[in-house]
VOFI-467411 format. One record per residue: residue in one letter; residue number from 1; chain; y, z, x of N, C-alpha, C in turn. Coordinates in steps of 0.02 Angstrom, whole numbers, plus 50000, padded with zeros to 5 digits. Atoms other than C-alpha are relative to their C-alpha. Example, Ala and Ser with C-alpha at 12.3 -4.5 7.8 and 13.67 -1.06 7.14 Angstrom:
2
   code   pos   unit     n.y     n.z     n.x    ca.y    ca.z    ca.x     c.y     c.z     c.x
      A     1      A   49941   50000   50045   49775   50390   50615   50060   50000   50045
      S     2      A   49941   49997   49958   49947   50357   50684   50055   50037   49961
***
This chain:
249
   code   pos   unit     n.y     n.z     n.x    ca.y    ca.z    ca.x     c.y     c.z     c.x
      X     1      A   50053   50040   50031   51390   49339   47974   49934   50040   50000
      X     2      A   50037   49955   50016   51248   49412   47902   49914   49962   50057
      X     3      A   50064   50028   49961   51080   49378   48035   49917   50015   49953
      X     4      A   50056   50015   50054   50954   49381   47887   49993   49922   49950
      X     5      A   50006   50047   50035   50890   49229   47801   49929   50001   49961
      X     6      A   50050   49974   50042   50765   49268   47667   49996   49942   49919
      X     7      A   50016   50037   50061   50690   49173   47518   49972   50042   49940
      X     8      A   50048   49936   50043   50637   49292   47370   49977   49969   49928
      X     9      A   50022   50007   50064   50556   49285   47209   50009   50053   49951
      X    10      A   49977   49977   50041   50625   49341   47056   49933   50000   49923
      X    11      A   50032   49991   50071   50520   49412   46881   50048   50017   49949
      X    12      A   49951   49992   50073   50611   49412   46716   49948   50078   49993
      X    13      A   50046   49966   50011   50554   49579   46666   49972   50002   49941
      X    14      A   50022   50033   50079   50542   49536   46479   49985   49931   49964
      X    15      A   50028   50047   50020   50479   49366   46493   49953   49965   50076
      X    16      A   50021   50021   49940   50369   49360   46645   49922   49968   49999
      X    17      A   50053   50004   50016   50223   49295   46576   49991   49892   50021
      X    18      A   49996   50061   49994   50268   49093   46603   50052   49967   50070
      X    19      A   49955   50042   49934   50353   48994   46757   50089   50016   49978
      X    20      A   49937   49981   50026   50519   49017   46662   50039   50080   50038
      X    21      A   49979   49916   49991   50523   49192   46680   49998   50002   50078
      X    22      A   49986   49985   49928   50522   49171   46879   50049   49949   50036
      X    23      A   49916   50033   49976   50661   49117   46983   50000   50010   50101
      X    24      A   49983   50015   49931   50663   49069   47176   50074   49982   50025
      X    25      A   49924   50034   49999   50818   49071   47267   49991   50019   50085
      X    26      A   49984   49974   49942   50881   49095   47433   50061   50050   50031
      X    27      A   49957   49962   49979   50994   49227   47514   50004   50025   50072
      X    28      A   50003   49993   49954   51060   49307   47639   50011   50099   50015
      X    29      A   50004   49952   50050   51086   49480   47545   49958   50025   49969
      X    30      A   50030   49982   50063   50954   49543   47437   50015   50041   49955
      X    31      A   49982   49928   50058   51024   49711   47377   50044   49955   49971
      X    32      A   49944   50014   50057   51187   49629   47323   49980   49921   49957
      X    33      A   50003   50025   50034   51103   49484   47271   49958   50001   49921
      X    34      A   50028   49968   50075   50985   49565   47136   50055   50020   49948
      X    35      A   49949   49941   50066   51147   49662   47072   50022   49908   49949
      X    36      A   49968   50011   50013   51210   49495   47052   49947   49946   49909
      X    37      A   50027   50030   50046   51074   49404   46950   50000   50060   49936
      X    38      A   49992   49981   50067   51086   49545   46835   50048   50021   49967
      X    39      A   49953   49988   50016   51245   49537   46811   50067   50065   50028
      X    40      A   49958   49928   49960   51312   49714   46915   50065   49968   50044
      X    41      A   49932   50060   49927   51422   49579   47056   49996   49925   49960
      X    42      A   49992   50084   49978   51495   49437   47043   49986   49966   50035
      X    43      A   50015   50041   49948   51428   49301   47094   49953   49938   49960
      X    44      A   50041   50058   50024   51342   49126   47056   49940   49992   49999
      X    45      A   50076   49981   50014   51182   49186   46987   50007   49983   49911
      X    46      A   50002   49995   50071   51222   49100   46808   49950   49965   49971
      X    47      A   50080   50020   50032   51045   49003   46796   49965   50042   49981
      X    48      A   50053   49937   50022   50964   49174   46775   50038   50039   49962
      X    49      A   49983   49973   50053   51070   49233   46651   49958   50028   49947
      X    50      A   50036   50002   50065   50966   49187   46497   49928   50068   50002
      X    51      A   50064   49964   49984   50809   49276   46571   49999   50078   50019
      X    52      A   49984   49924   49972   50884   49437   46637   49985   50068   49953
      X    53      A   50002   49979   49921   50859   49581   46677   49940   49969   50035
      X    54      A   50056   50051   49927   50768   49508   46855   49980   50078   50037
      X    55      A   50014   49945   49935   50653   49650   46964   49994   49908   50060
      X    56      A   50031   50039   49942   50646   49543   47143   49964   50038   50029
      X    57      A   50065   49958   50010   50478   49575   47173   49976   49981   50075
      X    58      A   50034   50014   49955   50446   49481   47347   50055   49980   50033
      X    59      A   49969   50045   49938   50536   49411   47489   49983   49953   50063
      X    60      A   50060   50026   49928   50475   49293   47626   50102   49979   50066
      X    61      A   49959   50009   49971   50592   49314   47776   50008   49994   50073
      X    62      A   50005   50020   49925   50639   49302   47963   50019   49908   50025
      X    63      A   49972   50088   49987   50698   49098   47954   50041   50000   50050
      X    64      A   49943   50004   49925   50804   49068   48122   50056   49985   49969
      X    65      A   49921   50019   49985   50954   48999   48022   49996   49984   49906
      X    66      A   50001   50018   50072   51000   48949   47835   49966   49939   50000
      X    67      A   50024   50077   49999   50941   48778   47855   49917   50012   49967
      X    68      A   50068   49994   50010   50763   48823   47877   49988   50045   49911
      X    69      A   49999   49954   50074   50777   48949   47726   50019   49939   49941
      X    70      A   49988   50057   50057   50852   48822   47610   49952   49952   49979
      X    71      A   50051   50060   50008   50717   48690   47647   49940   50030   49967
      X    72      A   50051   49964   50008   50592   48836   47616   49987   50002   49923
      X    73      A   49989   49984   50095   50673   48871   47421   49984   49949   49984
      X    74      A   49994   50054   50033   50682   48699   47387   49922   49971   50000
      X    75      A   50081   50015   50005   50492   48654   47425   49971   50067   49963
      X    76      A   50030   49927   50041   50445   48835   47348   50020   49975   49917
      X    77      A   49968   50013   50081   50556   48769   47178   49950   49926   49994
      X    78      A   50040   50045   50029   50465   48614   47194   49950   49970   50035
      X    79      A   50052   49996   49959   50288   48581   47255   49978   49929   49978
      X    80      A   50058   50070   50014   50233   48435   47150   50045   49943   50030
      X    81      A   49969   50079   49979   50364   48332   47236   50032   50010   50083
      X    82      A   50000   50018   49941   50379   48405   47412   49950   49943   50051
      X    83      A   50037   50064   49951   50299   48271   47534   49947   50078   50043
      X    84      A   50038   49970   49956   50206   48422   47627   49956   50022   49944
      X    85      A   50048   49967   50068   50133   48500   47426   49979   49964   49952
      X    86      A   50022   50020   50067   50119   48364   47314   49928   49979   49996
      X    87      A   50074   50026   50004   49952   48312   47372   49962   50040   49947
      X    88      A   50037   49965   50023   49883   48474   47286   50006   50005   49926
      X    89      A   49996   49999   50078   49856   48524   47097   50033   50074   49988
      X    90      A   49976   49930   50017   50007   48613   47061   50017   50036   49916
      X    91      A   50002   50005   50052   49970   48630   46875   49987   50063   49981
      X    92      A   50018   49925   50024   49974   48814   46800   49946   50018   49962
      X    93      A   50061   49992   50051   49810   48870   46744   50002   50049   49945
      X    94      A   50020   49958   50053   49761   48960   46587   50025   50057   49991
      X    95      A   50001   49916   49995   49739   49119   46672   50045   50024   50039
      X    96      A   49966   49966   49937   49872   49138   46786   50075   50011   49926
      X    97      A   49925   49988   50023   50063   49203   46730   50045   49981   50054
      X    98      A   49947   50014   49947   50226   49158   46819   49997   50010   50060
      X    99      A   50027   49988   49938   50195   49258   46957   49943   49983   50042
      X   100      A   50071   50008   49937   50023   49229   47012   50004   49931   50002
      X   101      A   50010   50076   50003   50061   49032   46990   50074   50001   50073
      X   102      A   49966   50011   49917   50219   49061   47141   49964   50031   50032
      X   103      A   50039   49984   49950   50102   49160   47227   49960   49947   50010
      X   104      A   50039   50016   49993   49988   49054   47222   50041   49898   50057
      X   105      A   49960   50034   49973   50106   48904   47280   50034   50054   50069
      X   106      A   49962   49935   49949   50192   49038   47421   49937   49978   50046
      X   107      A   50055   49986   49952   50004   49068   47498   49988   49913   50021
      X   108      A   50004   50076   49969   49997   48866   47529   50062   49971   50041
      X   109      A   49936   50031   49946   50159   48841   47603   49975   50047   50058
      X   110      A   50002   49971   49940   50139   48987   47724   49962   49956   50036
      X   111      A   50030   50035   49959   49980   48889   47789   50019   49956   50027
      X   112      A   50004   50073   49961   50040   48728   47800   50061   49987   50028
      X   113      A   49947   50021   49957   50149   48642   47929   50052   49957   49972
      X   114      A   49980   49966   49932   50288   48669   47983   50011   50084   49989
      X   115      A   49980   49945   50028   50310   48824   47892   49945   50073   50055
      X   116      A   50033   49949   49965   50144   48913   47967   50012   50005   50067
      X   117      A   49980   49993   49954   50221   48896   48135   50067   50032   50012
      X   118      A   49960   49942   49996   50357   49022   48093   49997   50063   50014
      X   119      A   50034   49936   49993   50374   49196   48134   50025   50045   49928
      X   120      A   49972   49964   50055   50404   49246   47969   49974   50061   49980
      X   121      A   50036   49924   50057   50372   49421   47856   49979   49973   49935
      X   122      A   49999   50009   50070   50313   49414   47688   50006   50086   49965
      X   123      A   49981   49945   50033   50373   49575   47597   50004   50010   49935
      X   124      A   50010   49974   50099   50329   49646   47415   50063   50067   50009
      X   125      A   49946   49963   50007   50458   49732   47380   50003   50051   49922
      X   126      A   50004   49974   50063   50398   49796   47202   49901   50011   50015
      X   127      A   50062   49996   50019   50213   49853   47221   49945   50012   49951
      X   128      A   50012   50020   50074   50194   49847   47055   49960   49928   49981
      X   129      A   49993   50074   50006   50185   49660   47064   49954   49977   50059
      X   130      A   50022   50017   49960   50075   49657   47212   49940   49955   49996
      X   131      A   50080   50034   50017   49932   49517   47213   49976   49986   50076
      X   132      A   50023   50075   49934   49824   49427   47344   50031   49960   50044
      X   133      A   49938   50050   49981   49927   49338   47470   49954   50011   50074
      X   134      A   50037   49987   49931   49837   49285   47649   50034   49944   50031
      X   135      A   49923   50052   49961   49987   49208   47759   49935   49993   50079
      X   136      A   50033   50004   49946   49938   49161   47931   49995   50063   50041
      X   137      A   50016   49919   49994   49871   49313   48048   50063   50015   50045
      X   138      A   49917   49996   50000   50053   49288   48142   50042   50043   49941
      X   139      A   49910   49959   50041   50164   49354   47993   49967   50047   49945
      X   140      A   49993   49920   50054   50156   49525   47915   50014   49977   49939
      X   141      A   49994   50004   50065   50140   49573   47758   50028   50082   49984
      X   142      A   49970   49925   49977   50266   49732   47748   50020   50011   49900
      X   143      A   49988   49964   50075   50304   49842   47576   50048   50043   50006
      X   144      A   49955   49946   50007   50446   49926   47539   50058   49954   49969
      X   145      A   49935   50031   50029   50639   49871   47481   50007   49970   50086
      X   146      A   49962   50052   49951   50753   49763   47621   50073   50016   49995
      X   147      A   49945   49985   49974   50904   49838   47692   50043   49957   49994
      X   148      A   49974   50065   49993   51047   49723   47676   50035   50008   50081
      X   149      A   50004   49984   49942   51080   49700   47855   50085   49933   50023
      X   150      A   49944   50009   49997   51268   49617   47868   50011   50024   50062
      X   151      A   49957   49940   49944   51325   49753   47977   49944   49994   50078
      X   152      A   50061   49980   49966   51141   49734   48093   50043   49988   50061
      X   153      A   49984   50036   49912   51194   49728   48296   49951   49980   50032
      X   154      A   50028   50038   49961   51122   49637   48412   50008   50018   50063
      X   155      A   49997   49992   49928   51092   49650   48599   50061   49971   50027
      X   156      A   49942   50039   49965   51253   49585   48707   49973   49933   50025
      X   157      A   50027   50066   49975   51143   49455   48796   49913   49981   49968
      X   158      A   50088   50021   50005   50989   49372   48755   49960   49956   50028
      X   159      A   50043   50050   49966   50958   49278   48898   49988   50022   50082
      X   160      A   50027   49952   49965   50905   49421   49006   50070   50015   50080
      X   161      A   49937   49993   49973   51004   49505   49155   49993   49941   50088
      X   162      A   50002   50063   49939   50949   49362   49306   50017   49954   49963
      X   163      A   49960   50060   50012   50994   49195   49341   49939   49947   50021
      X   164      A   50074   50012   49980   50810   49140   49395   49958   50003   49942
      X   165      A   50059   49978   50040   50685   49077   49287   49934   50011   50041
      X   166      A   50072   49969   49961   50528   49163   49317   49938   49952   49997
      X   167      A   50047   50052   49999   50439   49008   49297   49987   49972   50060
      X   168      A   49976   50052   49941   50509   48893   49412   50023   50028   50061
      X   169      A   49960   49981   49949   50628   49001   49521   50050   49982   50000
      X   170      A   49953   50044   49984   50763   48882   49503   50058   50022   49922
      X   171      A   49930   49956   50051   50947   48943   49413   49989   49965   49939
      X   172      A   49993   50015   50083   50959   48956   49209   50096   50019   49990
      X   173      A   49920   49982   50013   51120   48958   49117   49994   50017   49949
      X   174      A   50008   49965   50072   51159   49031   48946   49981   49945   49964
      X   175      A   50027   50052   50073   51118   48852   48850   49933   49970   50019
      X   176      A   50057   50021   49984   50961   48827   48944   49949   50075   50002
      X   177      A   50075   49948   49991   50877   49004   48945   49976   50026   49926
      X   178      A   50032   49954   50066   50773   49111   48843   49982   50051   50031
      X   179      A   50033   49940   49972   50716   49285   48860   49934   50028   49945
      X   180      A   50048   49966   50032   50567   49384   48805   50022   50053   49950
      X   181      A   49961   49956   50041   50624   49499   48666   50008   50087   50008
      X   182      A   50010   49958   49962   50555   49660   48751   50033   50020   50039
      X   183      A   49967   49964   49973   50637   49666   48907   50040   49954   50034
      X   184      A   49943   50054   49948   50746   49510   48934   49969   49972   50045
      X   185      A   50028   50051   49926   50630   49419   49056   50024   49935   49982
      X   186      A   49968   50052   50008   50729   49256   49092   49945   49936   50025
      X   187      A   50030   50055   49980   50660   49090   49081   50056   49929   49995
      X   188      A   49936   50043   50015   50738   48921   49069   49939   49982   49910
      X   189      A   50036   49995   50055   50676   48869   48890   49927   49936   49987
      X   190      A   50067   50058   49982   50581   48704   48945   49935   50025   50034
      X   191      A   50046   49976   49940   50492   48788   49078   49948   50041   49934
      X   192      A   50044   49949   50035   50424   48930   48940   49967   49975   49946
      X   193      A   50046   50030   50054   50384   48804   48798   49935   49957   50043
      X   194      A   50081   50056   49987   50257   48672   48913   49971   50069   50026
      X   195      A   50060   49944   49991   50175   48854   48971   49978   50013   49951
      X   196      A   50059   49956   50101   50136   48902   48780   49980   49940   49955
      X   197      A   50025   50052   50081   50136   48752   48685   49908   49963   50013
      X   198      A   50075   50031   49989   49956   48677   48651   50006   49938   49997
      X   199      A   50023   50088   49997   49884   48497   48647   50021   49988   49909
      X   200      A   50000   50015   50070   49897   48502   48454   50067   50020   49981
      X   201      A   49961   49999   50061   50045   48570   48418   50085   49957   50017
      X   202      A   49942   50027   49998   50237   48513   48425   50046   50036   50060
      X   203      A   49938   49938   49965   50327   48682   48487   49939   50048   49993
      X   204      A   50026   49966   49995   50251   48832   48556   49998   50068   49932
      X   205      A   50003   49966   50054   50194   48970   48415   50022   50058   50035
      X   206      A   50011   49936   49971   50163   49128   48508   49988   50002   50079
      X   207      A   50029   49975   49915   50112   49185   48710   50023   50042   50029
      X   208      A   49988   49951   49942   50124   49300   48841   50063   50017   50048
      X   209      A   49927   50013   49952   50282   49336   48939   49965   49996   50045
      X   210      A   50015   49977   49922   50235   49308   49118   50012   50032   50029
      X   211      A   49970   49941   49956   50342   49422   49186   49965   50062   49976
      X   212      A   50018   49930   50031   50294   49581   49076   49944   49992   49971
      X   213      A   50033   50015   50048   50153   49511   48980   49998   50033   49939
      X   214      A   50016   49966   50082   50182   49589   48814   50007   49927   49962
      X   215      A   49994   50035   50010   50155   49467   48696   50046   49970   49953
      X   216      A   49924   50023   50025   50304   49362   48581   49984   49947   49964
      X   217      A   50008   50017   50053   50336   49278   48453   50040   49923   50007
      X   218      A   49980   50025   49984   50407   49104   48499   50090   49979   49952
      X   219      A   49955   50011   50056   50521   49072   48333   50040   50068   50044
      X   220      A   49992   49930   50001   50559   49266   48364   50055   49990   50054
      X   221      A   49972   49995   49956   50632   49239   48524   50071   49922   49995
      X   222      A   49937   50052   49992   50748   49077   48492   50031   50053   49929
      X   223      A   49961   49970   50066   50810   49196   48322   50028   50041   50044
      X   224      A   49980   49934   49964   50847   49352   48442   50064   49939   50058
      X   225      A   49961   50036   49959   50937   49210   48577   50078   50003   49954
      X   226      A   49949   50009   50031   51054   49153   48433   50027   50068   49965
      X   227      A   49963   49947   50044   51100   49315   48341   50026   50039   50072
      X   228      A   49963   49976   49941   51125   49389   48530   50064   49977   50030
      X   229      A   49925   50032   49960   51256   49268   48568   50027   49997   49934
      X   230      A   49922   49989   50067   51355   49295   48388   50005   49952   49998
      X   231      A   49986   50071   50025   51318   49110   48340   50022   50016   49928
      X   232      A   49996   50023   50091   51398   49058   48183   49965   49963   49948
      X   233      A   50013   50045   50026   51367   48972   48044   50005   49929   49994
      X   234      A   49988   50046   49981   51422   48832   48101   49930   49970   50055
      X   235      A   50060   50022   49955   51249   48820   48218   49951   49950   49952
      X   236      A   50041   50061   50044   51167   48731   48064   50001   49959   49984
      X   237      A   49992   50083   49998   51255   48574   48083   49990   49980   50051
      X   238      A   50038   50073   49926   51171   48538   48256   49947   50007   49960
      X   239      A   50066   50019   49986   51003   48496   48295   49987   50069   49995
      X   240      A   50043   49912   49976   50886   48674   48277   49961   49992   50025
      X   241      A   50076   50025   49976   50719   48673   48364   49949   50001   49949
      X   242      A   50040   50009   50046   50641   48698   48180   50006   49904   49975
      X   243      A   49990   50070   50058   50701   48530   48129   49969   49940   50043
      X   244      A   50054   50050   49964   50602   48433   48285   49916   50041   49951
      X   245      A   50083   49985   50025   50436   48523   48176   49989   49933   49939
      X   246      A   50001   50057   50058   50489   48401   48018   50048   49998   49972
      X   247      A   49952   50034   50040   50639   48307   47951   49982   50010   49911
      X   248      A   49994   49988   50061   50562   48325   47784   49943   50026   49979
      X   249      A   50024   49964   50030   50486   48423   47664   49922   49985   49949
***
């Protein structure tokens, strides 16, 4: 199973001038999924037929699981009727083209909750196509292409090499810990969220390891837990800890 979950944005390259000409999707692939919207692989990319050839020009990635990614496309495809976007005026102006009208939708989701409490990337992947984009000061903004990462390994454990959280003192087990992504410092996972989380928010964003203090990425570290223990796909029919942020979109 592939431990990438990425949302990208697609430009028609010969009709990129209107909403048409752009195309949000989700994957878990990017190289083979570009081949496929333009036809190179098979594969169920036949809504972007008509519009093809597609450059994918952006990516926004790092989601802990498909779930979260899916909910991401589906409010990205439609803003005037998510419950978190429709308040705003998502009406294409004058001066904008396809692109700068999902950018411009993109830079409002990042902010708003639950989304800006991810540890996500945002990645241009065509700097050609590069505009304006100011995500929260949490998630990079990286340039270049996106490896398809299938094959990526993972650490053997990710819930460090004790049996002591360094909180409490008192024994963790593999479905109650977490580690720091650095150097495995073990916690139990309750103990490390009421140390980071604030008065305002739900779930902790970011903080300090205690043990090592380097600092971490909270999302970051429940993504590194699950891809360390070779969860399946099958993990997105429990409960995730994204889906206590908001049931809906």
């Amino acid at each position: 199973m592939s431990n990438f979950h990425g949302v990208y944005l697609l430009c028609s390259i010969e009709n990129n001038k209107s909403v048409r000409g752009t195309y949000i999707g989700y994957t878990v692939l990017p190289g083979r999924r570009i081949l496929q919207h333009n036809r190179f692989k098979k594969g169920g990319a036949h809504k972007t037929a008509k519009y093809a050839p597609w450059d994918m020009i952006l990516c926004v990635h790092n989601f802990p699981n498909r779930t979260a990614g899916l909910r991401f496309e589906w409010a990205w495809q439609n803003p005037k009727i998510s419950v978190r976007l429709k308040m705003y005026d998502w009406q294409k102006k004058k001066t904008e083209n396809g692109v700068q009208y999902q950018i411009r939708v993109l830079e409002r989701m990042l902010n708003t909750a639950p989304w800006n409490k991810l540890p996500l990337t945002v990645q241009w992947l065509r700097s050609e196509y590069k505009l304006p984009l100011v995500p929260p000061l949490h998630m990079p903004i990286a340039l270049g292409p996106i490896e398809d990462q299938s094959e990526m390994e993972w650490p053997d454990k990710a819930e460090g090499t004790g049996t002591v959280c360094l909180v409490c003192g008192l024994t963790v087990t593999k479905d109650t810990s977490i580690c720091c992504v650095q150097n495995q410092c073990t916690f139990h996972l309750i103990c490390l969220a009421e140390k980071w989380v604030s008065s305002t928010d739900i779930l902790p964003v970011s903080g300090i390891c205690p043990q090592c203090h380097s600092p971490q990425l909270w999302g970051e570290m429940v993504r590194y837990k699950s891809k360390a223990n070779k969860q399946t796909s099958a993990d997105d029919q429990k409960i995730h800890w994204t889906d206590t942020l908001s049931q809906q979109l």
